[in-house]
C-alpha positions in Angstrom: 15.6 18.1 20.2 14.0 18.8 22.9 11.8 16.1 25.0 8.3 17.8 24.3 9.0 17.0 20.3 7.5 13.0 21.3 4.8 14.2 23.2 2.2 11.8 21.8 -1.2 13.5 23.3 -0.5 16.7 21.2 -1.2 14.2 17.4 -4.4 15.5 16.1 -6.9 12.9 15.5 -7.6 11.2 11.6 -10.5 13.7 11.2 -8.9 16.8 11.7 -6.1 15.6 9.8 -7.8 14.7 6.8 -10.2 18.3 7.5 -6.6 20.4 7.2 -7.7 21.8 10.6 -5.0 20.3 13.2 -5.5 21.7 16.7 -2.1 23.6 17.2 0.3 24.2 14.3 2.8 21.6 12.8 6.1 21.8 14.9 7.2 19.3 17.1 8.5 16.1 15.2 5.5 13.4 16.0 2.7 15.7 14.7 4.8 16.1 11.0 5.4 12.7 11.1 2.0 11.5 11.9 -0.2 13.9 9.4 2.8 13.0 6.8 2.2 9.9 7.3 -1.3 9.2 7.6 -1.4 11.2 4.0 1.1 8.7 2.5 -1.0 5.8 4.0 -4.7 7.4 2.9 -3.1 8.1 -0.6 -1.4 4.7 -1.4 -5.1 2.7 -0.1 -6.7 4.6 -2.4 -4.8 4.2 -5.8 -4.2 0.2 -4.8 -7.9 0.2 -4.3 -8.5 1.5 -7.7 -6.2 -1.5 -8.6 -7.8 -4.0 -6.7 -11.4 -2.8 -7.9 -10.0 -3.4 -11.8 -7.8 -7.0 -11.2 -11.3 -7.7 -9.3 -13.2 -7.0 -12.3 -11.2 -8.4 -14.5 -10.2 -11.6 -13.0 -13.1 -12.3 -10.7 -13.6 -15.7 -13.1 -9.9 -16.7 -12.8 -9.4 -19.8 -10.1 -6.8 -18.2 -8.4 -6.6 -14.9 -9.9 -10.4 -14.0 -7.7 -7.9 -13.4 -4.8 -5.4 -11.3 -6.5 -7.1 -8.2 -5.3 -6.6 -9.1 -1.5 -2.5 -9.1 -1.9 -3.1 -5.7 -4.1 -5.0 -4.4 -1.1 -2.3 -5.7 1.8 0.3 -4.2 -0.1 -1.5 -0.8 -0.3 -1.1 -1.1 3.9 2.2 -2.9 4.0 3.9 -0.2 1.8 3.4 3.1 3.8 3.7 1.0 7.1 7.1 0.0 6.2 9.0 2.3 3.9 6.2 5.7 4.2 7.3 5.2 7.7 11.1 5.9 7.3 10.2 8.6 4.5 7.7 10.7 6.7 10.2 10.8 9.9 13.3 12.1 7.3 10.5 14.4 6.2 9.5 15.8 9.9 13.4 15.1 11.0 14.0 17.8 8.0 11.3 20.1 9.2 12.0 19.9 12.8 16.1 20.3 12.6 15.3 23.4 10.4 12.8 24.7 12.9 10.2 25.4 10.4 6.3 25.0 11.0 5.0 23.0 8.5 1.2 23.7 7.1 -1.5 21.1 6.9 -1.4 21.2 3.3 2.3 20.7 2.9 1.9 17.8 5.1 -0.6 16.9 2.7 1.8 17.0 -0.6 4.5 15.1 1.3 2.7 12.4 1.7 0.8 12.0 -1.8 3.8 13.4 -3.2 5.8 9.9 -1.5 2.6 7.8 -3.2 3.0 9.4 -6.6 7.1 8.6 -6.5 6.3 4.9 -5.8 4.0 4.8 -8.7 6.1 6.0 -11.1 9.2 4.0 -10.2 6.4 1.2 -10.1 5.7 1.9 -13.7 9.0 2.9 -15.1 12.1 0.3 -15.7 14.3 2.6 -13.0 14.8 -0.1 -10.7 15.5 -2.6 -13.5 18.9 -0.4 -14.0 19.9 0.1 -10.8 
């Protein structure tokens, strides 16, 4: 690895990243990692604010149940800022040991793709066997 692979003035800001228009191609480590992850972090706030939006709806009467939707809402942040973290940099380590150049849109799939996997081990029983 060479030193310009942490060069932090070469990450594209949020709007080019979500436009799939960065301003050089995908190749050094920090730009993966940072459009990987800021499409893990986009995708997981928006399906737990679709969950929020129906636990608020349906237990906006409940006494304590009303504030249900903030922890679904903090956990939609603390999720990706923890563990999308770690998953993103294997993702760019991967990509950037290889030498490949990695497209917006892969960057894209990677991190929706990390959101989808959390959902369905979220809704299966896998972690009850392990």
């Amino acid at each position: 690895m060479s030193s310009d692979d942490f060069e932090v003035n070469e990450v594209d800001s949020i709007e080019n990243v979500i436009g799939l228009t960065p301003g050089d191609p995908l190749d050094g480590f920090v730009e993966i990692w940072y459009q990987v992850f800021l499409w893990a972090l986009f995708s997981s706030i928006f399906v737990h604010l679709i969950g929020a939006a129906i636990a608020f709806g349906r237990l906006r009467k409940h006494k304590l149940g009303r504030f249900t939707p903030a922890l679904i809402l903090l956990m939609g942040v603390l999720g990706p800022l923890t563990g999308g973290v770690i998953t993103s940099a294997a993702v760019a380590g991967v990509y950037r040991t290889s030498g490949f150049e990695m497209k917006p849109l892969y960057a894209l799939v990677w991190g929706v793709a990390q959101t989808v996997i959390v959902i369905f081990i979220s809704f299966t029983r896998i972690l009850a066997t392990l």
